[in-house]
C-alpha positions as CSV (number, residue, x, y, z in Angstrom):
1,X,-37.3,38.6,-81.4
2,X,-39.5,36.4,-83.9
3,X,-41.6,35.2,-81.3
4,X,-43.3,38.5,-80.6
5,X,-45.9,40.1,-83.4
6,X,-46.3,43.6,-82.1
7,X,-44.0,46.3,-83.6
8,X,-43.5,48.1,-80.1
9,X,-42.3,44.5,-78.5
10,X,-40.0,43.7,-81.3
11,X,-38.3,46.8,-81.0
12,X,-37.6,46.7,-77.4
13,X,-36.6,43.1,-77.8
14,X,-34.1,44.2,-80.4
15,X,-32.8,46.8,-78.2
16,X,-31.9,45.2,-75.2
17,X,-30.5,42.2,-77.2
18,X,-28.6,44.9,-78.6
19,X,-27.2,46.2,-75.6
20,X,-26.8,43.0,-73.7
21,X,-25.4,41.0,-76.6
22,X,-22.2,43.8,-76.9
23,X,-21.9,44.5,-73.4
24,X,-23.2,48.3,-74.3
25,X,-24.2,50.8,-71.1
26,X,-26.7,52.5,-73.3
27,X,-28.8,51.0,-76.3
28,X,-31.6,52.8,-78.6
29,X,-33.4,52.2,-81.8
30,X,-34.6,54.7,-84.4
31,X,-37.4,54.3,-87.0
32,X,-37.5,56.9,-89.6
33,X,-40.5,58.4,-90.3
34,X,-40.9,60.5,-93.9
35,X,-39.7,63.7,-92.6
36,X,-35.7,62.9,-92.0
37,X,-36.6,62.4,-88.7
38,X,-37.8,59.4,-86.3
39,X,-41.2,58.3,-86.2
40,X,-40.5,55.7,-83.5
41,X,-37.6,55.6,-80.7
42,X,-37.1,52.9,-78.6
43,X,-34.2,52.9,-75.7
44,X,-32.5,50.9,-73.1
45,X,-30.4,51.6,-69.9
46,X,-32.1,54.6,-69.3
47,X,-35.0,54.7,-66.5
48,X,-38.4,56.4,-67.3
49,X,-37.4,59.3,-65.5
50,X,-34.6,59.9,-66.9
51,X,-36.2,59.4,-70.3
52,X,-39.3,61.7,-69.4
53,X,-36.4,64.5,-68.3
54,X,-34.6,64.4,-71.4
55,X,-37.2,65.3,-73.6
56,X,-38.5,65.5,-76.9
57,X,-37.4,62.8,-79.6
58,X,-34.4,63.4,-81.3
59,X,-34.3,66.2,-84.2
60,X,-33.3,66.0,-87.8
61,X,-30.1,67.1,-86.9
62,X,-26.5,65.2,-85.0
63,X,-25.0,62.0,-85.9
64,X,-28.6,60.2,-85.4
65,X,-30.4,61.3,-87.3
66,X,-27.8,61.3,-89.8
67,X,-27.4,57.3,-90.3
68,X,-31.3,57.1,-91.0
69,X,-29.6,57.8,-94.3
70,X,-26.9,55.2,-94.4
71,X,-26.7,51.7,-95.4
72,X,-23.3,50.9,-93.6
73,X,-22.2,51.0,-89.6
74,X,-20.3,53.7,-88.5
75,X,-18.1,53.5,-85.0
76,X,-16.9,56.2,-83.0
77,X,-14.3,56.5,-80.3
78,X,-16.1,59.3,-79.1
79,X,-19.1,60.2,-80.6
80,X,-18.9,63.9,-79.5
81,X,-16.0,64.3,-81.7
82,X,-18.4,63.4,-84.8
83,X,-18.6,66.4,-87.0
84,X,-22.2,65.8,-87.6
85,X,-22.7,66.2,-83.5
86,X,-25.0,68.9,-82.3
87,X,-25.5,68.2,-78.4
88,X,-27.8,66.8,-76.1
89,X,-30.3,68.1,-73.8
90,X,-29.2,68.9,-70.4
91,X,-30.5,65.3,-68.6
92,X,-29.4,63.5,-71.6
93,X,-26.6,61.0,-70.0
94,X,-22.8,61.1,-71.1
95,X,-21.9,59.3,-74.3
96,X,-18.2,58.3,-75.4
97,X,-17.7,55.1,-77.5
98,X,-20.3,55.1,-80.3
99,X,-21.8,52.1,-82.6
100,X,-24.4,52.8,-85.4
101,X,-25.6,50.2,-87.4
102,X,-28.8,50.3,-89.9
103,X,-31.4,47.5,-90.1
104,X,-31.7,47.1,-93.7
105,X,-35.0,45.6,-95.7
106,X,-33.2,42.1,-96.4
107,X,-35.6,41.6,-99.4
108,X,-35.2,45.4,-101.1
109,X,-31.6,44.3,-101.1
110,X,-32.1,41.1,-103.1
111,X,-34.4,43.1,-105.5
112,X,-31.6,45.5,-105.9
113,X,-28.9,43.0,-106.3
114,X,-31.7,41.4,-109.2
115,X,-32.2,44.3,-111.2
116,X,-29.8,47.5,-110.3
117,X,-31.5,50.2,-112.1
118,X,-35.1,49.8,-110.5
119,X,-34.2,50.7,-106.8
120,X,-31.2,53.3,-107.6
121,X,-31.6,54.6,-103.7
122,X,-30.6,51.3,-102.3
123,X,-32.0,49.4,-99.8
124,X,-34.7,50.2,-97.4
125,X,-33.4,51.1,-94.1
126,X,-35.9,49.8,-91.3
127,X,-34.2,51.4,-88.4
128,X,-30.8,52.0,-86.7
129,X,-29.4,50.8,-83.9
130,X,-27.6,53.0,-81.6
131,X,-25.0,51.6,-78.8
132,X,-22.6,54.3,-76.5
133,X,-20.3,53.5,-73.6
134,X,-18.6,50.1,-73.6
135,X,-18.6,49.0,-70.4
136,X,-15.2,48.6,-68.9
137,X,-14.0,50.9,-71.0
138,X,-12.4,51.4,-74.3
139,X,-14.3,51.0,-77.5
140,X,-16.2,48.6,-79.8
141,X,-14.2,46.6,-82.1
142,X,-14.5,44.7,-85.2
143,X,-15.9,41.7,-83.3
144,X,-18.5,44.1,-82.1
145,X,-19.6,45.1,-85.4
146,X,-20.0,42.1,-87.0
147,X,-21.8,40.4,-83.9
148,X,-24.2,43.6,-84.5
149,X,-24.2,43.5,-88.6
150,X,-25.4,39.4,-87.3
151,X,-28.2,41.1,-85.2
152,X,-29.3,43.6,-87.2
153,X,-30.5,40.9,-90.3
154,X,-32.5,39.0,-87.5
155,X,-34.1,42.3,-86.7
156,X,-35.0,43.2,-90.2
157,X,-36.6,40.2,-90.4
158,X,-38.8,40.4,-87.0
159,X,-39.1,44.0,-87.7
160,X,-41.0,43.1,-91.4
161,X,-42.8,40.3,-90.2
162,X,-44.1,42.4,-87.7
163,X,-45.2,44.9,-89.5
164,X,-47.0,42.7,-92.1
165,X,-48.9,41.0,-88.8
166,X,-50.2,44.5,-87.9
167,X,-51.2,45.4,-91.3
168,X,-52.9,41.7,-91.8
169,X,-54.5,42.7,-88.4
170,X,-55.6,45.8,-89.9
171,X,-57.0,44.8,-92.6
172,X,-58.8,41.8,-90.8
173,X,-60.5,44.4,-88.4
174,X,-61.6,46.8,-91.5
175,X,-63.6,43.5,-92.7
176,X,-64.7,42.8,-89.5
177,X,-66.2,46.4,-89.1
178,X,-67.3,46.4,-92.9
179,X,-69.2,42.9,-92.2
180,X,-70.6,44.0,-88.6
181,X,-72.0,47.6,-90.5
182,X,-73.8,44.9,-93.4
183,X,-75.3,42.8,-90.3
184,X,-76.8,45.9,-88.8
185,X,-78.4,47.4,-91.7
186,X,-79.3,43.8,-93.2
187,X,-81.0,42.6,-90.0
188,X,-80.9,45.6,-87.0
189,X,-82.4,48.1,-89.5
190,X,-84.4,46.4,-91.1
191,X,-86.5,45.1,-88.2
192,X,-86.5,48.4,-86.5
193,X,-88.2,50.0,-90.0
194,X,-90.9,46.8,-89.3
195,X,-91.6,47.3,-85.6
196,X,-92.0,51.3,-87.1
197,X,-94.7,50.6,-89.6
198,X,-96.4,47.8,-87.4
199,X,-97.0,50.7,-84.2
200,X,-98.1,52.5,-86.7
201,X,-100.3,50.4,-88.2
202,X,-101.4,49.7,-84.4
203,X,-101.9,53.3,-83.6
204,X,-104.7,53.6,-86.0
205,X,-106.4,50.2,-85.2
206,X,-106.8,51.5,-81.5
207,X,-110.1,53.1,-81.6
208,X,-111.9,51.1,-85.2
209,X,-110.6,48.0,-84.1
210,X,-108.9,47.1,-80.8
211,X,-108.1,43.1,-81.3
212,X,-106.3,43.7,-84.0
213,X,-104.7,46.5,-82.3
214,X,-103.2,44.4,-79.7
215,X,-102.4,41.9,-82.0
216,X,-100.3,44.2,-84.0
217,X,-98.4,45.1,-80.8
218,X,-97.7,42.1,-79.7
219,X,-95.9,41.3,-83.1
220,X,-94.5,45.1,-82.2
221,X,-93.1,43.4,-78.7
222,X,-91.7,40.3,-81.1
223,X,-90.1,42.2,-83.3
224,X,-88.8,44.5,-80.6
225,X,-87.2,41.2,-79.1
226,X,-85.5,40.0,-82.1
227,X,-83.8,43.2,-82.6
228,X,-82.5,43.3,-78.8
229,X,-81.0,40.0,-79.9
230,X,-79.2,41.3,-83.3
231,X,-77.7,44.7,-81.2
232,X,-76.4,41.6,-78.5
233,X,-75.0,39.4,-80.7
234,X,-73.2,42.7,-82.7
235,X,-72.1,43.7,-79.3
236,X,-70.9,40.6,-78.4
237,X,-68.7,40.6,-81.5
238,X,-67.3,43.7,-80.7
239,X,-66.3,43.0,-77.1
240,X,-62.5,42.9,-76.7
241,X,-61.5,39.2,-76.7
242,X,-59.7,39.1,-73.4
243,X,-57.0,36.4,-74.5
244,X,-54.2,37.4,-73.2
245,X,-55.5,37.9,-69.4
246,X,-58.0,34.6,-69.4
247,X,-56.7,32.3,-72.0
248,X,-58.9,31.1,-75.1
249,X,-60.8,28.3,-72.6
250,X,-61.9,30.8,-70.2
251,X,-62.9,33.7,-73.2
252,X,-64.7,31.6,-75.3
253,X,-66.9,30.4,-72.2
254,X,-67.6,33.9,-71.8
255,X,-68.4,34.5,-75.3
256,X,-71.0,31.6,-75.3
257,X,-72.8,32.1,-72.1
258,X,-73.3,35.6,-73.2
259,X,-74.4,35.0,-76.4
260,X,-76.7,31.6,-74.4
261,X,-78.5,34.7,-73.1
262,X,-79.1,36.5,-75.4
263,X,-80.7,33.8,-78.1
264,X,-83.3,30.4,-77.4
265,X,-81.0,28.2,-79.1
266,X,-79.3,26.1,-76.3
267,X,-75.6,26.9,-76.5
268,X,-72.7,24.9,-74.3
269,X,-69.2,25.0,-74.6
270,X,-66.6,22.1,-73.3
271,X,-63.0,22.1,-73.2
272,X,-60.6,19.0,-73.2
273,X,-56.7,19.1,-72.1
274,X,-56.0,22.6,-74.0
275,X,-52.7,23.8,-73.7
276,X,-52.0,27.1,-74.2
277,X,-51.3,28.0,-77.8
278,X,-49.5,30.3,-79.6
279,X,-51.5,33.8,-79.6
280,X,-51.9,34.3,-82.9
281,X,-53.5,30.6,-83.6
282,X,-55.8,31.8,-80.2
283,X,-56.7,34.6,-81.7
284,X,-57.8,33.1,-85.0
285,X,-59.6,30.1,-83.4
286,X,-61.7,32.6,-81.0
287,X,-62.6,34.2,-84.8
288,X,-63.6,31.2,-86.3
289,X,-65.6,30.1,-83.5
290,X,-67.4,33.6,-83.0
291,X,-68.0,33.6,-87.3
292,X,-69.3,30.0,-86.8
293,X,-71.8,30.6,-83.9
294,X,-72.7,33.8,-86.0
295,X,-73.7,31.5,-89.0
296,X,-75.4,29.1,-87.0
297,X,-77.8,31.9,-84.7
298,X,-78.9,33.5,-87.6
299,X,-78.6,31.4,-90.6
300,X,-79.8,28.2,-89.4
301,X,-82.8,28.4,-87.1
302,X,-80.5,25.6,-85.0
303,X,-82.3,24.8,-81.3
304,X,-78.9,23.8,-80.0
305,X,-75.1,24.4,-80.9
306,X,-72.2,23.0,-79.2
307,X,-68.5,24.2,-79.2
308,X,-66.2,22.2,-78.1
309,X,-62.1,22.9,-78.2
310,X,-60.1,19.9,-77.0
311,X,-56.0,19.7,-77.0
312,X,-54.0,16.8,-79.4
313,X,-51.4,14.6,-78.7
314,X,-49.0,17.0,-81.1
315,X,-49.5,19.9,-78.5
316,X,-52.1,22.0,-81.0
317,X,-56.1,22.2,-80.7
318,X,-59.2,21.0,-82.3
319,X,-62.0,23.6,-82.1
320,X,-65.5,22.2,-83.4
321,X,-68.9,24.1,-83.6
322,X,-71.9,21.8,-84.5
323,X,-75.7,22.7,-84.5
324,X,-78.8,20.9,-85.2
325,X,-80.3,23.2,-87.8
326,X,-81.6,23.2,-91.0
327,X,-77.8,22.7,-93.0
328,X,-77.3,23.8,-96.0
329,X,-75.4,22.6,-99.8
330,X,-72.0,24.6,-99.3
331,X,-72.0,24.4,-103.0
332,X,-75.0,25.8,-104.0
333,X,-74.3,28.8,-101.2
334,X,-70.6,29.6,-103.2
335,X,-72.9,29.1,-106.4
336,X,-75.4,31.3,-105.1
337,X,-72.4,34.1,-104.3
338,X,-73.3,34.0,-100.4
339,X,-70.2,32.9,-98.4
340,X,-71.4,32.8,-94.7
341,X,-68.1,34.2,-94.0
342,X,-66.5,31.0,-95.1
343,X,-63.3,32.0,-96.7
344,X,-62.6,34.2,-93.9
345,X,-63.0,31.4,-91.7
346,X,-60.3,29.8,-94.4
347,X,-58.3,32.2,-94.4
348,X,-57.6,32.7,-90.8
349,X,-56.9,28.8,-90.3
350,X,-54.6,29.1,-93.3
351,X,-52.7,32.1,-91.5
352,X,-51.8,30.2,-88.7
353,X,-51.1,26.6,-90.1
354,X,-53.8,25.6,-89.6
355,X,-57.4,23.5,-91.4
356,X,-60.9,24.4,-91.8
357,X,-63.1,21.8,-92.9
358,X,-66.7,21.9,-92.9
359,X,-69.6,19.2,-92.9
360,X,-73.1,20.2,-94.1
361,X,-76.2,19.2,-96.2
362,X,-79.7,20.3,-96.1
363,X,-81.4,18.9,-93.2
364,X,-78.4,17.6,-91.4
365,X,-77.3,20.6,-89.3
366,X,-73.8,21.9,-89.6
367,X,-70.2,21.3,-88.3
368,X,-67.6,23.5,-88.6
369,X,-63.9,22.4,-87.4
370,X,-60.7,24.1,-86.7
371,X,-57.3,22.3,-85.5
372,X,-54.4,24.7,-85.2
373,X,-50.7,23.0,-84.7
374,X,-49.8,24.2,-81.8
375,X,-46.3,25.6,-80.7
């Protein structure tokens, strides 16, 4: 369950450990919404048809939805025997033996335990996890519930970490969209208001004086160029990284001879015994390198960058980016209050394990590197 950073995934995987772990026909999991009723519901034994026949989530109503309000198990012989049952659709399979247990926010508990009087509701609960029909009859015992109370305190633990990735990775994308907006009106816009006033300046020069004209259109054609180059370089950023389907190797190759295209600098890429890496440290490494060849296209009138990613001995990855350009003082840019996206670059090598170190003086060029621990 831990290995897996999407919500959706982690709730499946908790559901068919669930049901395989108890020896359960039918398994499900509920996430409460703020209404009383679910806002996610995730199930197991039961085919898409069958899923897609029986309808509409379940209501705020029957024995269900009623644990989204409890902090303790509850196990049924018969669940239909519950006075807090109200039926099931007509497709909805046969239940008997029931087994409800709530995944509980393991750290609002120890807050509660700390200080009783601040969190006088109790707990958070997470989810529930629903199992019916013991297979080969009977019912689920004490063992049962305990192997599930056992399961259910993994869960809350995938289940929070999971939701804190998604919100990091929300909050990472709102930067990423708030930098890409300052790139296009610091450099896009602003060249496109130049190449405006320099046809217009060009337009009147046409009849008084026509060498000047054309030489106001050709700086209209140069400008024109270097803002094709800005809107590829944005778009290149905002291309879907196709990680999961190529691997980092083969999407960062992609990145650079697009972006080899689209600029003069030279720009080559290598890759050395790369193992495939866990996908959240290839997700931040294909970041750092894209913020890296970002800083050294526009920022440091380089003729030629290289990026290189090469696998270590302890199974993890070294991902450099050097360029011959002009360099800079990193101190007098943090001084200055211009960060070249620098602690992001941090900050995503921190999030994974990793280190970000970076070589540069004026005159000297740049080197950015990136190693990642690996599995």
């Amino acid at each position: 369950m831990s290995r897996h950073l999407e919500v959706r995934e982690v709730l499946r995987r908790i559901t068919a450990s669930a049901r395989r772990l108890l020896g359960a026909e039918y398994a499900a999991l509920g996430v409460p919404d703020d209404h009383g009723g679910f806002a996610q519901f995730v199930v197991d034994g039961v085919t898409d048809e069958q899923w897609r026949a029986i309808g509409p989530l379940p209501r705020q109503h029957g024995v269900l939805a009623a644990m989204l309000h409890e902090t303790g198990p509850i196990r049924l012989d018969d669940v239909r025997r519950a006075p807090a049952f109200g039926g099931w659709p007509e497709a909805h399979p046969q239940l008997g033996a029931f087994l409800g247990m709530p995944i509980v926010d393991a750290d609002a508990d120890e807050d509660r335990d700390e200080d009783e009087d601040e969190d006088e509701d109790g707990p958070e609960v997470l989810g529930v996890i629903y199992l019916a029909n013991k297979r080969g009859g009977g019912g689920f015992t004490d063992h049962d519930e305990e192997l599930l109370r056992i399961l259910a305190a993994h869960a809350a633990l995938a289940l929070t970490n999971a939701r804190l990735y998604e919100r990091s990775r929300e909050l990472t994308l709102a930067g990423e969209r708030a930098r890409i907006a300052h790139d296009l009106h610091d450099a896009v816009s602003q060249k496109l208001f130049s190449l405006r006033l320099t046809a217009k300046a060009a337009a009147k020069l046409v009849d008084r004086d026509p060498a000047r004209a054309r030489a106001e259109l050709a700086e209209v054609a140069r400008l024109a160029a270097e803002a094709a180059d800005e809107l590829r370089a944005v778009v290149v950023e905002l291309r879907p990284a196709a990680l999961e389907e190529d691997g980092l190797s083969a999407t960062l190759a992609s990145q650079v001879q697009v972006l080899d295209r689209a600029h003069t600098a030279d720009i080559a890429f290598a890759a050395d015994r790369v193992r495939a890496l866990p996908q959240a440290q290839e997700a931040a490494l294909l970041r750092v390198a894209q913020e890296a060849l970002h800083n050294a296209l526009r920022h440091s009138g380089a003729g030629r960058v290289t990026v290189t990613l090469a696998g270590t001995p302890e199974r993890g990855a070294v991902l450099r980016i050097s360029d011959n350009g002009r360099g800079f003082d990193p101190g007098a840019v943090r001084r200055a209050g211009r960060h070249l996206g620098l602690a992001s670059m941090r900050d995503r090598a921190a999030a994974v394990g990793g280190r970000l170190t970076l070589d540069s003086a004026p005159g000297t060029g740049t080197i950015v590197e990136m190693e990642v621990p690996g599995a």
